[in-house]
C-alpha positions as CSV (number, residue, x, y, z in Angstrom):
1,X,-20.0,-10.8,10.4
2,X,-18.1,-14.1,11.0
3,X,-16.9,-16.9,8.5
4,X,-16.3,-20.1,10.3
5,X,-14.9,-23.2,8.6
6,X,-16.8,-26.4,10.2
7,X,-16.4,-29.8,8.7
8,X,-15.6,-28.4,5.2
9,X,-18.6,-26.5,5.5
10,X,-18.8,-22.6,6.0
11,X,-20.7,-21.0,8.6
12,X,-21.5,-17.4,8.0
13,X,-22.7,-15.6,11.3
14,X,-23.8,-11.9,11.0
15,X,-24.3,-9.8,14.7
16,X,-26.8,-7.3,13.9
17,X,-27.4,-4.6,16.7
18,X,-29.8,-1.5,16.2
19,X,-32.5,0.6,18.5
20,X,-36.1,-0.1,19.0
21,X,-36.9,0.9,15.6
22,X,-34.5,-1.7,14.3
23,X,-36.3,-4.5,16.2
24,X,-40.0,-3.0,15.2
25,X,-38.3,-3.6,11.4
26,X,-37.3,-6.8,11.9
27,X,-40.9,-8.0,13.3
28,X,-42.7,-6.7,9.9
29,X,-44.2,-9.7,8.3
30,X,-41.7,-9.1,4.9
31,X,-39.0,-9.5,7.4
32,X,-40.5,-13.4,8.6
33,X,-37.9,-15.0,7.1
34,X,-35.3,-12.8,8.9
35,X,-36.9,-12.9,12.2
36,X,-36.8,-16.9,12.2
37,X,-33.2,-17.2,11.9
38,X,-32.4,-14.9,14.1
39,X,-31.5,-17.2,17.4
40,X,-30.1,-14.6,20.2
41,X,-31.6,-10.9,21.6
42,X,-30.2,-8.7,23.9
43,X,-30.9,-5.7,25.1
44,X,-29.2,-2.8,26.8
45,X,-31.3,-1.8,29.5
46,X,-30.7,2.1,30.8
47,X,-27.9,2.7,33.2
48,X,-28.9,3.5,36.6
49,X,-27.9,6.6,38.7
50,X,-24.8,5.3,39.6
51,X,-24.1,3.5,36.9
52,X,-24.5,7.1,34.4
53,X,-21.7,8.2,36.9
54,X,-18.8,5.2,36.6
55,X,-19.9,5.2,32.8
56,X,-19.3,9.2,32.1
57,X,-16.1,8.5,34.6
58,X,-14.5,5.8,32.4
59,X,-15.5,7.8,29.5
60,X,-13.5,10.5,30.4
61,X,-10.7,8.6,31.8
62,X,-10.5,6.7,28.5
63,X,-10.3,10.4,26.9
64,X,-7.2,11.2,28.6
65,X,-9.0,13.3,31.8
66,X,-7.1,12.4,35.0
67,X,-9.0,14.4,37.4
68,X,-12.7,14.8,37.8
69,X,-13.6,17.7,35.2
70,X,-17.4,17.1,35.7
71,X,-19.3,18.3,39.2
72,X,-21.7,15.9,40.5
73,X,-24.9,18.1,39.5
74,X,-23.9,17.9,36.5
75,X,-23.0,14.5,36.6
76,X,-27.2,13.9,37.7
77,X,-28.1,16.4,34.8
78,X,-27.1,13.8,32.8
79,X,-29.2,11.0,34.3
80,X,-32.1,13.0,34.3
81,X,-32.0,14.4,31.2
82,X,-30.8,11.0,29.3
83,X,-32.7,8.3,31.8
84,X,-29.1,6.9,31.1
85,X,-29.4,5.8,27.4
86,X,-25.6,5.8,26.9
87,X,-26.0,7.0,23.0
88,X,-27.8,10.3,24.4
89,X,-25.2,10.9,27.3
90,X,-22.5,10.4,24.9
91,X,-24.3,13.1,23.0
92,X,-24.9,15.3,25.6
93,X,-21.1,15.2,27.3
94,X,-19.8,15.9,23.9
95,X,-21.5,19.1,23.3
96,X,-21.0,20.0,27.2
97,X,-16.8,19.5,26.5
98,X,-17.8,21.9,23.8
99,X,-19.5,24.6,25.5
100,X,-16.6,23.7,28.6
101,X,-13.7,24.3,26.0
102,X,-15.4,27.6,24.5
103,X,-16.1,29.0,27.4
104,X,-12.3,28.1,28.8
105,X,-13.5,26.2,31.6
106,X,-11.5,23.2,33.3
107,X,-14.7,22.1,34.7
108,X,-18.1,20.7,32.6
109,X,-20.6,22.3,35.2
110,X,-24.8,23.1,35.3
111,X,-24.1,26.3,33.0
112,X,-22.5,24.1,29.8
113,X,-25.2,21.3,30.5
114,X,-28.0,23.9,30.1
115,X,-25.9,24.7,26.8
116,X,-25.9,21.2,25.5
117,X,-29.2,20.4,26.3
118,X,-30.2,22.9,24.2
119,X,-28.2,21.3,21.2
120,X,-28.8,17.8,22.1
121,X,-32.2,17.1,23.6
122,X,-34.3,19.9,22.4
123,X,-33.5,19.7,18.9
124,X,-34.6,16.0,19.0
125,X,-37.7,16.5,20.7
126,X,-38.7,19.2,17.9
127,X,-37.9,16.4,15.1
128,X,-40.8,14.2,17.0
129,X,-43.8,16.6,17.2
């Protein structure tokens, strides 16, 4: 939200941001009145296969990892699994660092992406049947 003073007159801004059932919300004929003033959309398409790679890169480097802890099947686990929605490969890398860190492994590799699949992706699938 943003409060900007304009000729003695406040302008109040609000940035609203959600997923496709946000936007389904918003279209609801209640919501009219809403949807008219809202003037801007964007959407964040999926990353593509190189893309998933530089973005699970900067994510670790912005995590403190200064070597590649991550193999490159691993790495295209991740795409595949995620079609590189960057909510769900967050998700997934978390609970592969996880599995990495129980199993006292320097390296995130196929083994504790099977294990994070199970925790990530499979339980969501079961919550949509």
């Amino acid at each position: 939200m943003t409060n900007i003073n304009f000729e003695e007159k406040n302008i109040f801004s609000v940035l609203m941001a959600g997923n496709d059932e946000f936007l389904q919300r918003v279209r609801l004929r209640v919501n009219e009145p809403l949807r008219q003033r809202i003037t801007c959309y964007c959407r964040l398409n999926p990353l593509s296969r190189n893309d998933t790679k530089e973005y699970i890169k900067c994510q670790l480097e912005t995590a403190g990892a200064h070597q590649d802890i991550i193999t490159e099947q691993a790495v295209t686990f991740v795409h595949d699994l995620t079609s590189g929605i960057p909510r769900l490969v967050n998700s997934l890398l978390f609970a592969a660092l996880e599995a990495a860190a129980e199993d006292d492994s320097q390296v995130i590799d196929l083994k504790h992406m099977n294990l994070a699949e199970k925790i990530v992706i499979l339980p969501q699938q079961e919550t949509y049947q």
